[in-house]
N, C-alpha and C positions, 0 to 999 in steps of 0.2 A: 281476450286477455289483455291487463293492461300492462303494462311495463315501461314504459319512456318516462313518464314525465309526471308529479301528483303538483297540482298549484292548489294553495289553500286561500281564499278568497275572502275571511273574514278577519286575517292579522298579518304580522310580520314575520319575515324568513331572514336568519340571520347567514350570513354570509362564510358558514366557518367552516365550510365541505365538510361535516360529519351528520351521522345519521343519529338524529335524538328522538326521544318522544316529548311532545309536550300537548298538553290541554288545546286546543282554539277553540275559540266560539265560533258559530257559522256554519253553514251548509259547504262541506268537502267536493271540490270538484276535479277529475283526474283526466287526464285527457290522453290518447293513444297516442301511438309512436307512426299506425301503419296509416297512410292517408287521411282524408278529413273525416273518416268517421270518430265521435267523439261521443262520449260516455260520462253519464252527468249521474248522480248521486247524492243523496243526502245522509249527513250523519247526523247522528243525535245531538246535541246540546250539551258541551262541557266531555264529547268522546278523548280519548287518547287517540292520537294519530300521530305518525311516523315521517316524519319529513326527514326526505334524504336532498340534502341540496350538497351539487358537485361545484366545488369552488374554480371560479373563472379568472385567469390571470389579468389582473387590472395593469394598466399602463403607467398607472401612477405610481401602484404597488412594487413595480421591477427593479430591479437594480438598475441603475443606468453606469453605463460606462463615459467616465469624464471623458473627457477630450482636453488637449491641450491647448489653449487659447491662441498662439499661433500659426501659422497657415507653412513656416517653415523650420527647418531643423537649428537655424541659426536663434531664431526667436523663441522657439520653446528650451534650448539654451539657454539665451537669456534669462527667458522669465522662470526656471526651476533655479538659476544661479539666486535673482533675485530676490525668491521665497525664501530660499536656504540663508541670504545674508538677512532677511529679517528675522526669522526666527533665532539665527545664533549669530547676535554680530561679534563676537569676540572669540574669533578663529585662531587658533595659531599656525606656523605653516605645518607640523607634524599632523598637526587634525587636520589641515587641508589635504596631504599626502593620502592619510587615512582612509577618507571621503571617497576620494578619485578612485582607491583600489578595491573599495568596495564596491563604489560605481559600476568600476571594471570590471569585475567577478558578475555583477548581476548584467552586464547586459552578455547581447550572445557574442560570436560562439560562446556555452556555456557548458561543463570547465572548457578554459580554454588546452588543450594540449598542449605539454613543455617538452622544447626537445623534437628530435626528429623520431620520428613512429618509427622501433622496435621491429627488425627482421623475426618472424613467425620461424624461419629455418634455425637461425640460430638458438631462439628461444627453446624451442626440441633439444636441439641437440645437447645444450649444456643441463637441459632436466635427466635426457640419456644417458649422461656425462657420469651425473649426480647420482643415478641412481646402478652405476658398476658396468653400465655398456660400453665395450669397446670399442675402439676410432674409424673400425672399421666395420662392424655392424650399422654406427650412427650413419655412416658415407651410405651403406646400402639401402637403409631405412628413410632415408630424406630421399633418396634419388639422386646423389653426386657420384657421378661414375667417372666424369673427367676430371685428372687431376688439378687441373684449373679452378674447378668447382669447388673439390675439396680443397683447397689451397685458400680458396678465399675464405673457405666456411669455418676454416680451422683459425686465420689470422682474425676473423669478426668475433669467433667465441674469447680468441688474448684478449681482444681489445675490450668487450665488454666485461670482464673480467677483472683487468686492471682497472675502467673506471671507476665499477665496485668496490674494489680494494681501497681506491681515492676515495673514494664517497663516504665509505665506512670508519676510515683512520682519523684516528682521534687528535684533534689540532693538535699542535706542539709550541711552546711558548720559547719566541728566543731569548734568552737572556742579555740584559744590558748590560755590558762593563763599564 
């Protein structure tokens, strides 16, 4: 049985990995997959035949990943400074600010975290808060048995609390006399 491989020996195979029929002139020869036994055949003149050709990734054909043309962080620096004043030489410093913070956003850490990372204990407890538990179920359900515990865990819920309150209030304009 043959299965690996059909080469057609009297035209061209185009290179587009799909399975088409087309006419060839020429006697058809197919050649096996399992060792050198090989299996030879003739077709008729002007047959239909089925050419399945599996597309092979050319070197040329790839994406290539640029590379930055200096060898260090100071230099490729440089030289993405210098591409950017060619293309846009009439900068102001708002659009240079602009630039940088976008720069910033795109390199890593990405996003960067604001702020100091959010107690998980407290976060609970003001949803428990929220949702009609009392101060002393929350204390049972976190696991703060010693007053200490609860003492800190109850001063972190004011506090983040009152930030919210800051955060949420709506400016207020002094007036000039």
């Amino acid at each position: 049985m043959l299965t690996d491989a059909r080469f057609h020996t009297g035209g061209l195979i185009s290179d587009s990995g799909t399975s088409e029929l087309r006419k060839l002139p020429g006697p058809l020869t197919e050649v096996a997959g399992s060792g050198d036994a090989t299996e030879s055949r003739t077709a008729p003149p002007q047959a239909q035949v089925r050419v399945v050709v599996s597309k092979v990734a050319s070197r040329w054909k790839r994406k290539r990943r640029r590379k930055l043309p200096a060898q260090t962080l100071e230099g490729d620096i440089h030289w993405f400074a210098d591409q950017l004043r060619r293309k846009y030489p009439d900068w102001s410093t708002a659009t240079k600010k602009h630039v940088l913070s976008q720069l910033q956003r795109e390199l890593p850490p990405c996003p960067r975290p604001v702020g100091r990372p959010r107690r998980q204990d407290v976060t609970e407890a003001l949803q428990l808060e929220a949702a009609g538990v009392s101060r002393k179920e929350i204390y049972r359900r976190l696991g703060k048995g010693a007053r200490d515990e609860q003492h800190a865990l109850r001063e972190a819920m004011r506090q983040r609390r009152a930030r919210k309150r800051k955060r949420d209030k709506l400016p207020t304009v002094t007036p000039i006399n």
